[in-house]
Biopython code that builds the backbone (N, CA, C, O; Angstrom):
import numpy as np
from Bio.PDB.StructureBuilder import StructureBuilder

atoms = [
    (1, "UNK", "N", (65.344, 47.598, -53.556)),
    (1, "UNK", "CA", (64.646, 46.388, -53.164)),
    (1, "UNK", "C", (63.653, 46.658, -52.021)),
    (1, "UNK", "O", (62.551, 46.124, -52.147)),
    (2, "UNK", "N", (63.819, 47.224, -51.193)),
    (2, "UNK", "CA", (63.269, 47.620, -50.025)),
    (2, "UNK", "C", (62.265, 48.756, -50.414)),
    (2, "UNK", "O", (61.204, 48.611, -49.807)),
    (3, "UNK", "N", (62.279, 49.818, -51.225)),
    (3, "UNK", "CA", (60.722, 49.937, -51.694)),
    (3, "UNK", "C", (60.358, 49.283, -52.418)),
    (3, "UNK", "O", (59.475, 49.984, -52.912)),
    (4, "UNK", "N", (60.336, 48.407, -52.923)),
    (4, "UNK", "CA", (59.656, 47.099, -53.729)),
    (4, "UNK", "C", (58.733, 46.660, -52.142)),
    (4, "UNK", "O", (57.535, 46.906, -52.005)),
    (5, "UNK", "N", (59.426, 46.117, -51.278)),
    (5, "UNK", "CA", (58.584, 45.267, -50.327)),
    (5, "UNK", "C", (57.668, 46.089, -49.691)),
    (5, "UNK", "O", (56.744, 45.546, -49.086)),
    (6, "UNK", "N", (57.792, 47.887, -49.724)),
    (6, "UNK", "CA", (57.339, 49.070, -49.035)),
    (6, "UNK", "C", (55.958, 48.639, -49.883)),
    (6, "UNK", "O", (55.032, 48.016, -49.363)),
    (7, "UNK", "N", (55.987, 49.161, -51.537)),
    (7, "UNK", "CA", (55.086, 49.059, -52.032)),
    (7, "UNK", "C", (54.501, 48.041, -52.465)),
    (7, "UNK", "O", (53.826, 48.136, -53.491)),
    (8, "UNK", "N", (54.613, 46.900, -51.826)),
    (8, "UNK", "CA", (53.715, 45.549, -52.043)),
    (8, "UNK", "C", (52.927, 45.674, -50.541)),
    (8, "UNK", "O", (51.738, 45.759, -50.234)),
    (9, "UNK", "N", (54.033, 45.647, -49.860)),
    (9, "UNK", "CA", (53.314, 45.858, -48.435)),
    (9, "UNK", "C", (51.863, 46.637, -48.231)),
    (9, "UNK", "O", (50.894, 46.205, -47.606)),
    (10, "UNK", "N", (51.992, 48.089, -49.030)),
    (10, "UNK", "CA", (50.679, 48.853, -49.303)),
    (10, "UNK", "C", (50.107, 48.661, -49.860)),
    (10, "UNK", "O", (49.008, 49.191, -49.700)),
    (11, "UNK", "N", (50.278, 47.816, -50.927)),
    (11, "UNK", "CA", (49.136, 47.188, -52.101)),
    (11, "UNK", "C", (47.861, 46.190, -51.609)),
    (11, "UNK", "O", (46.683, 46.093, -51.954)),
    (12, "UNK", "N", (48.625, 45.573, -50.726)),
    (12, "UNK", "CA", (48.222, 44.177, -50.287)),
    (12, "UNK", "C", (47.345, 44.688, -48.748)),
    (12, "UNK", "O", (46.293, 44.127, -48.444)),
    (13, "UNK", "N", (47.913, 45.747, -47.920)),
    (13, "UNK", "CA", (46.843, 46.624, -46.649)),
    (13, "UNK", "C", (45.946, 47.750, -48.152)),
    (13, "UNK", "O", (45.198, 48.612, -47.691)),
    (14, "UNK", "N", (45.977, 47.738, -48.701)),
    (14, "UNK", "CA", (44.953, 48.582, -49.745)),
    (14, "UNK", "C", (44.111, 48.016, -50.215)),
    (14, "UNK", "O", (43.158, 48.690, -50.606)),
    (15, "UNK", "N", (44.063, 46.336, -50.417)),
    (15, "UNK", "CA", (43.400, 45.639, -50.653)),
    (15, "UNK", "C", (42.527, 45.042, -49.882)),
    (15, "UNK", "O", (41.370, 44.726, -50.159)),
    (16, "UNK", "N", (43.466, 44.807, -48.307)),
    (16, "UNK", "CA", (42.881, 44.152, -47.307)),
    (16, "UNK", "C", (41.595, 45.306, -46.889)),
    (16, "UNK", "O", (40.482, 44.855, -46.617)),
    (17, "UNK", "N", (41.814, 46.606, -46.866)),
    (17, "UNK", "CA", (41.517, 47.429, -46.378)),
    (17, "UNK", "C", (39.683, 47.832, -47.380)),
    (17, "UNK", "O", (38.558, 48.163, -47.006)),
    (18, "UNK", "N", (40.358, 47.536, -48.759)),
    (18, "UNK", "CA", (38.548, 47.893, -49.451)),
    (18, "UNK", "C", (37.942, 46.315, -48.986)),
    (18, "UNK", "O", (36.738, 46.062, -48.996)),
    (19, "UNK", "N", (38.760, 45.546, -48.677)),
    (19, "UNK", "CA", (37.672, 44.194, -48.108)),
    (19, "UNK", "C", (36.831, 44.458, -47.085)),
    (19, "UNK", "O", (35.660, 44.087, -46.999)),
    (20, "UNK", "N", (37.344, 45.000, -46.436)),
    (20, "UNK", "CA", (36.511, 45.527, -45.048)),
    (20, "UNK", "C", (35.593, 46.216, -45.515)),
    (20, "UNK", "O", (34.530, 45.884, -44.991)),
    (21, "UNK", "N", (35.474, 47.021, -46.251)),
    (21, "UNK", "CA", (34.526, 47.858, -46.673)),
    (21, "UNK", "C", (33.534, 47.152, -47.370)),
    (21, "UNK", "O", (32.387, 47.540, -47.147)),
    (22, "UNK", "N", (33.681, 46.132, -48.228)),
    (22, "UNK", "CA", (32.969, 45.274, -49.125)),
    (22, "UNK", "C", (32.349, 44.290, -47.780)),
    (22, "UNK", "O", (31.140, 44.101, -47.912)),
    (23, "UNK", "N", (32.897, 43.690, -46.626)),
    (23, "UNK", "CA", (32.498, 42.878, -46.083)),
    (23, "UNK", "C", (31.358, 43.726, -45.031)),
    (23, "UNK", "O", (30.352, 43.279, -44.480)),
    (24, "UNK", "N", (31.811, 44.798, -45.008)),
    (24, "UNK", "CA", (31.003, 45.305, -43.862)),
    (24, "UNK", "C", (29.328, 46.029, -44.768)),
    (24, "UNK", "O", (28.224, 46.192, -44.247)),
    (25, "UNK", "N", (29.617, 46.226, -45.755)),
    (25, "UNK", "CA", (28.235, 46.480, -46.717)),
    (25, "UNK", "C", (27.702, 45.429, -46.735)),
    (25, "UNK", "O", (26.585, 45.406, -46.218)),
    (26, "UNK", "N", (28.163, 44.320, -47.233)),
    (26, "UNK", "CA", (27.380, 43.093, -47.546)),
    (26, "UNK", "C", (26.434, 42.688, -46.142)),
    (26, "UNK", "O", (25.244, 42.385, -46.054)),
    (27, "UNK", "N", (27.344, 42.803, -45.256)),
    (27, "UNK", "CA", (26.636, 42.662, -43.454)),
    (27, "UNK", "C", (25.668, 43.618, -43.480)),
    (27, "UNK", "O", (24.553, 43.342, -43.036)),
    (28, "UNK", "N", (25.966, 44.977, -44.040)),
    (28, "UNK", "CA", (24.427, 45.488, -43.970)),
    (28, "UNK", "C", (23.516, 45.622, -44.659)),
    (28, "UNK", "O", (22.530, 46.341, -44.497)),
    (29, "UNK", "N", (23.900, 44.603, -45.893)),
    (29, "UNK", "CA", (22.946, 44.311, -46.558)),
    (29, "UNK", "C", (22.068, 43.349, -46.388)),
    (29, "UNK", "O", (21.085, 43.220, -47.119)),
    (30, "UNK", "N", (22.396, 42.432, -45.213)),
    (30, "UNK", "CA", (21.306, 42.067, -44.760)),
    (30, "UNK", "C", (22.673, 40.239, -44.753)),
    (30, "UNK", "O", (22.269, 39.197, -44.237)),
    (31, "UNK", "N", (23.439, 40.287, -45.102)),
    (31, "UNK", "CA", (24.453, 39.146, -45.381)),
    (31, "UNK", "C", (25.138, 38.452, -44.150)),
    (31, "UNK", "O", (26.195, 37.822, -44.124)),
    (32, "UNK", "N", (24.212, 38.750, -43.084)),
    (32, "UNK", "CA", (24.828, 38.482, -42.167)),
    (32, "UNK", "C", (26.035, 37.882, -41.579)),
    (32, "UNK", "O", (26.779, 38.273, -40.680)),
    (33, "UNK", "N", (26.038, 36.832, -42.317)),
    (33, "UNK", "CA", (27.342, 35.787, -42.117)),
    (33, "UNK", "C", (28.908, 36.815, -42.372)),
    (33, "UNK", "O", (29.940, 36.643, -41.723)),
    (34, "UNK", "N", (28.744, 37.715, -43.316)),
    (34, "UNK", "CA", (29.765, 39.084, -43.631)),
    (34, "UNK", "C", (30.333, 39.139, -42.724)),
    (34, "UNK", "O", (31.471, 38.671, -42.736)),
    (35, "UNK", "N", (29.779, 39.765, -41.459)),
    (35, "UNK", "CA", (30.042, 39.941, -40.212)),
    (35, "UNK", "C", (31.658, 39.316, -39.802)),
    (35, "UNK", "O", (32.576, 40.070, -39.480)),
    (36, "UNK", "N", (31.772, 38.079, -39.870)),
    (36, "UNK", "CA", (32.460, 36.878, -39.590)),
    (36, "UNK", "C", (33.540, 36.850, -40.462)),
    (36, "UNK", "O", (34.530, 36.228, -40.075)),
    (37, "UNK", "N", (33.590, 37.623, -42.044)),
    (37, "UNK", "CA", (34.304, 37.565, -42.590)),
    (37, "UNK", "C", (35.483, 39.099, -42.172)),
    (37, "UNK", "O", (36.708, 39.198, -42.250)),
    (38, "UNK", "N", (34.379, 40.127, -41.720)),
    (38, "UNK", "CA", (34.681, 41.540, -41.483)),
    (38, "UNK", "C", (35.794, 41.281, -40.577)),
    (38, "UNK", "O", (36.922, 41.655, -40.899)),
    (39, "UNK", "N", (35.567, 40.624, -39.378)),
    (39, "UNK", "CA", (36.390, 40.515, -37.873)),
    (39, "UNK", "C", (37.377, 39.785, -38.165)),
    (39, "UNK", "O", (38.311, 40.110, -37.430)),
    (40, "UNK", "N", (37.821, 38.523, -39.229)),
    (40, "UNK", "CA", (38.498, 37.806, -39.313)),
    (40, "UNK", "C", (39.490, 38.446, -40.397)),
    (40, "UNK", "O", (40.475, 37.725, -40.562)),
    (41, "UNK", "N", (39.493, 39.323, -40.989)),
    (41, "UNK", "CA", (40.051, 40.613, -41.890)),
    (41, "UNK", "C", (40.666, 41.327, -41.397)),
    (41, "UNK", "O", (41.862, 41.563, -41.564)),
    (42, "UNK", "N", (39.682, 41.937, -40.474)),
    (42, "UNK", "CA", (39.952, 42.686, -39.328)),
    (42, "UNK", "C", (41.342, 42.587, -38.902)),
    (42, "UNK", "O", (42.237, 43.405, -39.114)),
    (43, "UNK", "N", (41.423, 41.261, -38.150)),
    (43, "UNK", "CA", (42.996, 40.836, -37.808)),
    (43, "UNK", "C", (44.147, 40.551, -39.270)),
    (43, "UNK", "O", (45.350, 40.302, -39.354)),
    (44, "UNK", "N", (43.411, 40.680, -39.934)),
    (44, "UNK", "CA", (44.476, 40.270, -41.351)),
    (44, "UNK", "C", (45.190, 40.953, -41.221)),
    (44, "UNK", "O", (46.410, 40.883, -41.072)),
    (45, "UNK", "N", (44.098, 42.183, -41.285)),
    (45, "UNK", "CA", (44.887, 43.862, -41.984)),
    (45, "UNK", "C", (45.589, 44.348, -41.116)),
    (45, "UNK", "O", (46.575, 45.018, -41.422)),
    (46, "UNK", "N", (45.252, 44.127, -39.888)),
    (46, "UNK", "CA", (46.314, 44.458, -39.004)),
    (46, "UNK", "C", (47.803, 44.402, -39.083)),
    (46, "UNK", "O", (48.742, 45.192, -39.187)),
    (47, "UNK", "N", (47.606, 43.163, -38.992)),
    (47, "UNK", "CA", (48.817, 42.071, -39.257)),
    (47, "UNK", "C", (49.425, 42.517, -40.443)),
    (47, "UNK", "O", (50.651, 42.574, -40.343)),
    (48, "UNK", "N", (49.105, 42.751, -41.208)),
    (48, "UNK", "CA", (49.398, 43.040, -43.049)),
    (48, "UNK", "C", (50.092, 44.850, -42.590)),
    (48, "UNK", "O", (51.261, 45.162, -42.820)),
    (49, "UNK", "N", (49.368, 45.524, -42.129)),
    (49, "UNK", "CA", (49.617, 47.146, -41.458)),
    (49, "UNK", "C", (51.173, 47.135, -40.981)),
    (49, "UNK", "O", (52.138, 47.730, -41.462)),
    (50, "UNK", "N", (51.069, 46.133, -39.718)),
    (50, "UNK", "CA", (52.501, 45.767, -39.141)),
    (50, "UNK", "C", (53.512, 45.187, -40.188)),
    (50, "UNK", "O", (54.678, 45.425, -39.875)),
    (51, "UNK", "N", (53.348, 44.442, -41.424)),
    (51, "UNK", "CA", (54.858, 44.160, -41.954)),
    (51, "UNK", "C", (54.426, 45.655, -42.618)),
    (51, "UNK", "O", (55.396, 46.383, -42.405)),
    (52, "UNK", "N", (53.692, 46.195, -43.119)),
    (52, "UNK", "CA", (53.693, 47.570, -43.933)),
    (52, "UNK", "C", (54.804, 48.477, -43.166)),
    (52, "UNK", "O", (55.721, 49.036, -43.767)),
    (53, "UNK", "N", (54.598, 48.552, -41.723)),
    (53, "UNK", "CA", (55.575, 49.448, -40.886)),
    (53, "UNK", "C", (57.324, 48.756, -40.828)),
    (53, "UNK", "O", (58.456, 49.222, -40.698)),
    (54, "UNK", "N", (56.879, 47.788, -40.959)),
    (54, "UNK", "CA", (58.488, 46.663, -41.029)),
    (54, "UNK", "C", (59.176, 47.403, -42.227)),
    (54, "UNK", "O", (60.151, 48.148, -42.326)),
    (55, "UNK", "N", (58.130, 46.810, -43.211)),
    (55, "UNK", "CA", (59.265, 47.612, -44.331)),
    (55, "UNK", "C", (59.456, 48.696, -44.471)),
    (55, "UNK", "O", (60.559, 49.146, -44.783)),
    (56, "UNK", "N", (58.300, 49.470, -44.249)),
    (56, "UNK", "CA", (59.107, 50.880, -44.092)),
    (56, "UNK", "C", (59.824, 51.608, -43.220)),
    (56, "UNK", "O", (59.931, 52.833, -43.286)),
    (57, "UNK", "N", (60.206, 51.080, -42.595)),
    (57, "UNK", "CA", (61.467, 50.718, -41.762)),
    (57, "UNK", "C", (62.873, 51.124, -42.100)),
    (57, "UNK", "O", (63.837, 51.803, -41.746)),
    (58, "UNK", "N", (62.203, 49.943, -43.381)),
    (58, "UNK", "CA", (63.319, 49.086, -43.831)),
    (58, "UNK", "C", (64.180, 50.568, -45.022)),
    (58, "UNK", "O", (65.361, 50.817, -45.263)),
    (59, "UNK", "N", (63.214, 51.051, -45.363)),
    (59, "UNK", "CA", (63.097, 51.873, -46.449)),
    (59, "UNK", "C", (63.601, 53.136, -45.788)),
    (59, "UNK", "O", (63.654, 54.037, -46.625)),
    (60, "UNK", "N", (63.922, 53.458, -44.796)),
    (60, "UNK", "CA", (63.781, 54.581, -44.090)),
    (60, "UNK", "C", (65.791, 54.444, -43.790)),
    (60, "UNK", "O", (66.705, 55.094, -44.297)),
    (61, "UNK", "N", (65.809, 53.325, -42.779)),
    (61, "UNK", "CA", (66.577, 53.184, -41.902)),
    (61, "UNK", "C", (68.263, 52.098, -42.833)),
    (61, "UNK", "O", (69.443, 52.347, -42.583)),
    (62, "UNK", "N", (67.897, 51.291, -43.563)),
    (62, "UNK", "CA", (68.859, 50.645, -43.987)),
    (62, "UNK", "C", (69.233, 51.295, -45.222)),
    (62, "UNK", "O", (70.364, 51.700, -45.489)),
    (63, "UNK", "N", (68.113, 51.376, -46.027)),
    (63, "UNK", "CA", (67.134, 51.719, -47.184)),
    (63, "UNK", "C", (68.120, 53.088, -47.564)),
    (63, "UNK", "O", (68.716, 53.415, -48.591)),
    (64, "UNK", "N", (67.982, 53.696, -46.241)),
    (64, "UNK", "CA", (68.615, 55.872, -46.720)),
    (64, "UNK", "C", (67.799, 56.439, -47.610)),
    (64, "UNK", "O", (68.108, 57.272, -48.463)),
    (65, "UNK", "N", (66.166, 55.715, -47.280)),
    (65, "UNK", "CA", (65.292, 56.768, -48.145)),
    (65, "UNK", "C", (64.459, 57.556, -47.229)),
    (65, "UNK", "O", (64.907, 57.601, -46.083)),
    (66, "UNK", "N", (63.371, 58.184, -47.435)),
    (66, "UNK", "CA", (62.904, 59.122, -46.723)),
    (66, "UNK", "C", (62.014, 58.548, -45.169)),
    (66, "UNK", "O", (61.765, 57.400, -44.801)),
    (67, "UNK", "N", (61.751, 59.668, -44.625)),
    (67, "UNK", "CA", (60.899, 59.101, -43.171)),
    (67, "UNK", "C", (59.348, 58.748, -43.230)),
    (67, "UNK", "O", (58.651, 57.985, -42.561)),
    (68, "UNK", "N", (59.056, 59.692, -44.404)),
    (68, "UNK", "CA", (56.971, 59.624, -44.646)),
    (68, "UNK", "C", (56.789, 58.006, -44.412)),
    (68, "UNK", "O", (55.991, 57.711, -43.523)),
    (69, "UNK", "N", (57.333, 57.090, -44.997)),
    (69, "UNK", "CA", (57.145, 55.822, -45.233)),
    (69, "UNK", "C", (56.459, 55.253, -43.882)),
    (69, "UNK", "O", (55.345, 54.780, -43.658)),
    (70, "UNK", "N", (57.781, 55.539, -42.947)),
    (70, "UNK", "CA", (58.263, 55.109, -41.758)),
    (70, "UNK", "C", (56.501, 55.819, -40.818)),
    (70, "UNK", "O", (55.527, 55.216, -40.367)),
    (71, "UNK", "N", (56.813, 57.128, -40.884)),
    (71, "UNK", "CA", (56.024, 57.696, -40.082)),
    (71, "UNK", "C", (54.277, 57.776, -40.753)),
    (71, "UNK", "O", (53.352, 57.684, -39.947)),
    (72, "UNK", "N", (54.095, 57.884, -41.675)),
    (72, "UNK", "CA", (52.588, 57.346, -42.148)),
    (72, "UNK", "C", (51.743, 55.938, -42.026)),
    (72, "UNK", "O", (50.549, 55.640, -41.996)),
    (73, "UNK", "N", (53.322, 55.046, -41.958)),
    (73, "UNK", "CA", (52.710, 53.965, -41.758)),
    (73, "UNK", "C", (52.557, 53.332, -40.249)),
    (73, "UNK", "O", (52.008, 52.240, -40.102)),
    (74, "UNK", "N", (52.937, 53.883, -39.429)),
    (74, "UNK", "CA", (52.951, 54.015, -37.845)),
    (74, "UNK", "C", (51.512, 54.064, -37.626)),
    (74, "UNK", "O", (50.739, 53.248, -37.125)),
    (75, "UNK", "N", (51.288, 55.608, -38.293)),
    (75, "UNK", "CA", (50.182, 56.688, -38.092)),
    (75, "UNK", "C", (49.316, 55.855, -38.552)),
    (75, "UNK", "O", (48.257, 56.017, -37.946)),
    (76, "UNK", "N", (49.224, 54.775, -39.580)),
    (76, "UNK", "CA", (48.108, 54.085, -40.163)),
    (76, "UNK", "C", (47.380, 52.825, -38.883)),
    (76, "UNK", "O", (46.238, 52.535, -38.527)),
    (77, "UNK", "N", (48.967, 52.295, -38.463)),
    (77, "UNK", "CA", (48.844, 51.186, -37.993)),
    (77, "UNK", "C", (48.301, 51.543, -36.377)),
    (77, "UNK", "O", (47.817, 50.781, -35.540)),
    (78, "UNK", "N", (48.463, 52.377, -36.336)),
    (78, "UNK", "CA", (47.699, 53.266, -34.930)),
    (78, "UNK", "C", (46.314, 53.794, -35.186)),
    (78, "UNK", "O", (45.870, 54.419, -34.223)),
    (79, "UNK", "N", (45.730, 53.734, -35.940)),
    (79, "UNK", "CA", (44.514, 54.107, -36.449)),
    (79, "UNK", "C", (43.405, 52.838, -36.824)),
    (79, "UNK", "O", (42.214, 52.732, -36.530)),
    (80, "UNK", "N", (44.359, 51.879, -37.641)),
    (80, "UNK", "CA", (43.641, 50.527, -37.432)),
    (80, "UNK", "C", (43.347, 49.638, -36.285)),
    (80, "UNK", "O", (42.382, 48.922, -36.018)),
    (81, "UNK", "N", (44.425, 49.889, -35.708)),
    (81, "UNK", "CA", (44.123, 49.374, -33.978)),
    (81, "UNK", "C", (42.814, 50.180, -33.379)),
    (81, "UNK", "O", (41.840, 49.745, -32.764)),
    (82, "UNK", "N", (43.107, 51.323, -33.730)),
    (82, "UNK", "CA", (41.799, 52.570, -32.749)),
    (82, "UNK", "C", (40.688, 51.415, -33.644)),
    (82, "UNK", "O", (40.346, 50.370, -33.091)),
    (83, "UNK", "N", (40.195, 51.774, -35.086)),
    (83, "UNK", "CA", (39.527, 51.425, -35.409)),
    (83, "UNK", "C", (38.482, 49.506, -34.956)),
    (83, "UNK", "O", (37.319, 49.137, -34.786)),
    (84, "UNK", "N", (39.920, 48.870, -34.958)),
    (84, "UNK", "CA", (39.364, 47.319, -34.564)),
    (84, "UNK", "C", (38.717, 47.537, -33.292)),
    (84, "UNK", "O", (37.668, 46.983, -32.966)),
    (85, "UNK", "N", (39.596, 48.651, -32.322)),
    (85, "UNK", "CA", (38.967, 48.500, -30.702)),
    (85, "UNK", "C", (37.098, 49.161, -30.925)),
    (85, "UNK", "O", (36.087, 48.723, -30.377)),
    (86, "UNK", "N", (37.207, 50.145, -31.770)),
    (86, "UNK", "CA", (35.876, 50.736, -31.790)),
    (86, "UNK", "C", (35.084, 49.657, -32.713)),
    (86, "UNK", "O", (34.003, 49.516, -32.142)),
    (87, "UNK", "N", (35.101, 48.951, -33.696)),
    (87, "UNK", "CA", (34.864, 47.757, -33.990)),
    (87, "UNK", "C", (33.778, 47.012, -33.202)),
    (87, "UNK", "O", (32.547, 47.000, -33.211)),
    (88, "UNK", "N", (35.004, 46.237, -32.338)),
    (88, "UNK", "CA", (34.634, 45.312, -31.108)),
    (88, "UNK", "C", (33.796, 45.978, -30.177)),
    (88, "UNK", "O", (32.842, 45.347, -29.721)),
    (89, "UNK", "N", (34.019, 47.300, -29.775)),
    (89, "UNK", "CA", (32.900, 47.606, -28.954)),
    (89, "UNK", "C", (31.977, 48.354, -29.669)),
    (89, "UNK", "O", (31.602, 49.431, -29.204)),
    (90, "UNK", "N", (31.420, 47.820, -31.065)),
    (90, "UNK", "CA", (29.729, 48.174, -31.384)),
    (90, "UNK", "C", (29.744, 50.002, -31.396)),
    (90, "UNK", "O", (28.722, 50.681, -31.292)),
    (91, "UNK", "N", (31.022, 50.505, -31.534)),
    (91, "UNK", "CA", (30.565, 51.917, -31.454)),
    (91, "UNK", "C", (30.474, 52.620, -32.907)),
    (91, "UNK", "O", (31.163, 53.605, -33.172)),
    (92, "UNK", "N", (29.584, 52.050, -33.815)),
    (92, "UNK", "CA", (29.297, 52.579, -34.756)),
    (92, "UNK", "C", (29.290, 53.644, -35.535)),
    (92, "UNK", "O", (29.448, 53.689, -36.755)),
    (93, "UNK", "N", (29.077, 54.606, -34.690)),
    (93, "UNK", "CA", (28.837, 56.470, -34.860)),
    (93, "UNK", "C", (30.297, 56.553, -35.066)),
    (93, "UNK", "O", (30.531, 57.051, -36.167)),
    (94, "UNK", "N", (31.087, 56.326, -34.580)),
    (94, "UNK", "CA", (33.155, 56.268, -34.956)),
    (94, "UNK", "C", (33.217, 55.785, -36.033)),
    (94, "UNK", "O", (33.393, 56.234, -37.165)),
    (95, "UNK", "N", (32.999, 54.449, -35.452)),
    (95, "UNK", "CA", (33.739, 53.238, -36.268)),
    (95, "UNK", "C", (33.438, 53.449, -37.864)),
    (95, "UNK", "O", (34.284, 53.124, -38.698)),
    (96, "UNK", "N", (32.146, 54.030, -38.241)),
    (96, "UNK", "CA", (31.882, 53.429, -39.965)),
    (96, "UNK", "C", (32.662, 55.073, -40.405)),
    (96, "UNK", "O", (33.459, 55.029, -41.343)),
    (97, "UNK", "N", (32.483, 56.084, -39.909)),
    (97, "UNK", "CA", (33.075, 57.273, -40.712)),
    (97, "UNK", "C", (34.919, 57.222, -40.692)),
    (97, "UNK", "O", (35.760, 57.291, -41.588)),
    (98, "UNK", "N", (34.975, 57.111, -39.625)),
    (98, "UNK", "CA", (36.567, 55.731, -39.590)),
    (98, "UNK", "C", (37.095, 55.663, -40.541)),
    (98, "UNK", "O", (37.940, 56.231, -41.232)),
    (99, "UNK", "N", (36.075, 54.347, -40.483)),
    (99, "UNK", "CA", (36.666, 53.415, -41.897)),
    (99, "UNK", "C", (36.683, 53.985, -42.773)),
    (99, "UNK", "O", (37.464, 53.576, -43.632)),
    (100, "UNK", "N", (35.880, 55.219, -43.096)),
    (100, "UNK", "CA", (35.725, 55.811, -44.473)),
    (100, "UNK", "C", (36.643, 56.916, -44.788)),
    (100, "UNK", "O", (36.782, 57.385, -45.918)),
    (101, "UNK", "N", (37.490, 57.453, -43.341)),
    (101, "UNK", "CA", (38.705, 58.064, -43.621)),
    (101, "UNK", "C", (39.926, 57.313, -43.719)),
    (101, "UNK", "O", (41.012, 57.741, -44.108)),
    (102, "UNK", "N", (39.623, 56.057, -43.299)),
    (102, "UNK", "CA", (41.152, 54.802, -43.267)),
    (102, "UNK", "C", (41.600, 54.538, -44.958)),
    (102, "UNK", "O", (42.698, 54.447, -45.506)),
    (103, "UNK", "N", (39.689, 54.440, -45.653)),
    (103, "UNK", "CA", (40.147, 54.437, -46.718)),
    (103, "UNK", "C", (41.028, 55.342, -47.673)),
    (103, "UNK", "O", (42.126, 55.113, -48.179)),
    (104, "UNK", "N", (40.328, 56.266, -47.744)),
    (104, "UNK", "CA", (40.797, 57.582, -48.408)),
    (104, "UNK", "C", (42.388, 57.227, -47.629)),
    (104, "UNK", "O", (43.218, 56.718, -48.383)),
    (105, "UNK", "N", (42.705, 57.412, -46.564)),
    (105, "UNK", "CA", (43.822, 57.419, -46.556)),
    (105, "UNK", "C", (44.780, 56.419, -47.172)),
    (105, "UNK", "O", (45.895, 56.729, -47.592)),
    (106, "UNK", "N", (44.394, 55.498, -47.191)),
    (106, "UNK", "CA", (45.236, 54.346, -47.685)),
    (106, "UNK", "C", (45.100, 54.418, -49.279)),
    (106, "UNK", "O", (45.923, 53.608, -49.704)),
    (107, "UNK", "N", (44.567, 54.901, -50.144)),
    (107, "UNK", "CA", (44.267, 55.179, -51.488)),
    (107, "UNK", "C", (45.404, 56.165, -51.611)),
    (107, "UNK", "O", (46.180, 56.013, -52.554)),
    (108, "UNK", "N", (45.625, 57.358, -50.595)),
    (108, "UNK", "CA", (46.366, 58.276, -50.831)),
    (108, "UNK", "C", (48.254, 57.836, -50.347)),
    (108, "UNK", "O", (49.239, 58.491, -50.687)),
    (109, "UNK", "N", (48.247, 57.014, -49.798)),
    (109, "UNK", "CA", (49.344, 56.667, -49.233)),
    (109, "UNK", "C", (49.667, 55.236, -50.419)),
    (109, "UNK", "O", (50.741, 54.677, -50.641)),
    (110, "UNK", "N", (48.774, 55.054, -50.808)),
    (110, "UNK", "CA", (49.161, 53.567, -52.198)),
    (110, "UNK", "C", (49.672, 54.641, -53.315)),
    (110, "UNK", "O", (50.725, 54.389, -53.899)),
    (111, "UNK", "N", (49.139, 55.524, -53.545)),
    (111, "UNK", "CA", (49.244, 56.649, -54.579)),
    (111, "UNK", "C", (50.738, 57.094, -54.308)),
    (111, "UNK", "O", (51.578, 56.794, -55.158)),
    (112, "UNK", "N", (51.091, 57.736, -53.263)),
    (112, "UNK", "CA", (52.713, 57.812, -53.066)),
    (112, "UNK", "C", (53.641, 57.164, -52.842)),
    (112, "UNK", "O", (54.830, 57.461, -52.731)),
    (113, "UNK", "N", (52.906, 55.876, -52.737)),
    (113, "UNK", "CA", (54.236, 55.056, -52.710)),
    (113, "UNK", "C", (54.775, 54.199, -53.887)),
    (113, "UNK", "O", (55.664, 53.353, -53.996)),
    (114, "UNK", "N", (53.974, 54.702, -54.626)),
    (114, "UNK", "CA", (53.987, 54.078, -56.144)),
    (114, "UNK", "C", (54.291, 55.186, -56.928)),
    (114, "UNK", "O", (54.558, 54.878, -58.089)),
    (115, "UNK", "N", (54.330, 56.190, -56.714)),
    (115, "UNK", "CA", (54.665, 57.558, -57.559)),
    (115, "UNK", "C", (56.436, 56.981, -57.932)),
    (115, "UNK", "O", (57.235, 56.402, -57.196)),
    (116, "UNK", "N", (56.592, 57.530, -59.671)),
    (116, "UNK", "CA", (58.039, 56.942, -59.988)),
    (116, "UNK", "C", (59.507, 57.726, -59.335)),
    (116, "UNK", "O", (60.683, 57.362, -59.312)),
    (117, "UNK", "N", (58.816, 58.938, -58.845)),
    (117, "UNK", "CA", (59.882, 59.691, -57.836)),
    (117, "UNK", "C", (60.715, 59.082, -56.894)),
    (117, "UNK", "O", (61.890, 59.318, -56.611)),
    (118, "UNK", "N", (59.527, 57.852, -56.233)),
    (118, "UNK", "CA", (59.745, 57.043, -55.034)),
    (118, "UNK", "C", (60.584, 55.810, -55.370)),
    (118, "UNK", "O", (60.642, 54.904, -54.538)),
    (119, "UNK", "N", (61.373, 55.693, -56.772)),
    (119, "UNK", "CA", (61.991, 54.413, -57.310)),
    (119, "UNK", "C", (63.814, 54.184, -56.149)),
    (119, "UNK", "O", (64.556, 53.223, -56.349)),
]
sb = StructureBuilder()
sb.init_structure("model")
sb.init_model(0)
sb.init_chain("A")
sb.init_seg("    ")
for serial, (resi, resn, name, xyz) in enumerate(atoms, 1):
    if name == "N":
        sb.init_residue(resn, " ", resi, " ")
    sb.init_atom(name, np.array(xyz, "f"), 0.0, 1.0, " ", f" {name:<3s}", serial, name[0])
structure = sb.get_structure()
C-alpha cells in the first residue's frame, strides 16, 4: 500500500514539475501572465515534493522497503527549495539549467518507482 502512495506521490511532483516547464516557456514566449501561474506551482510542487518524502518514509521505515525512496526524495525536495530560492531572486543563469536537471531527474526517479521490481 505504501508504494502505491510512494508512486502516486511521484506521478503527481512529475506532473507538477513538466508544468513549470510549460509555464515558464509560455512566459517566455512572450505570455506574460505565465509568470503568475509559474510561482503559484512553484509552491504546489513543493508542497506535493514534501508528501513525496512523507511517503517515502513511509515505504522505507514502516513499509521494510528500501532507503533510495527515502533518500532521493529528500535530495529532490532539497533541490526544489534551492531552485524556488534561485527563482525568486531572478538568478536565471542557475535557475533555467536547474530546472532542466530537476527534470531529467524526476523522469528518472518516476521511472524507478514504477519499475515492477518495486511492487
Amino acid at each position: 500500500m505504501t508504494i502505491k502512495l510512494f508512486r502516486l506521490a511521484v506521478t503527481v511532483v512529475a506532473i507538477l514539475t513538466f508544468a513549470q516547464a510549460v509555464f515558464a516557456g509560455s512566459f517566455l514566449s512572450g505570455h506574460f501572465e505565465m509568470l503568475g501561474y509559474h510561482r503559484t506551482n512553484s509552491t504546489i510542487t513543493v508542497a506535493a515534493s514534501a508528501v513525496m518524502v512523507v511517503t517515502a518514509v513511509l515505504v522505507w521505515r514502516p513499509g521494510r522497503g528500501p532507503f533510495w525512496p527515502t533518500g532521493v526524495s529528500v535530495l529532490y525536495f532539497a533541490v526544489l527549495a534551492l531552485q524556488t530560492f534561485l527563482g525568486y531572486r531572478r538568478s536565471l543563469a542557475v535557475h533555467v539549467p536547474l530546472g532542466t536537471a530537476i527534470i531529467a531527474g524526476i523522469v528518472l526517479l518516476l521511472v524507478q518507482a514504477w519499475k515492477p521490481s518495486h511492487r
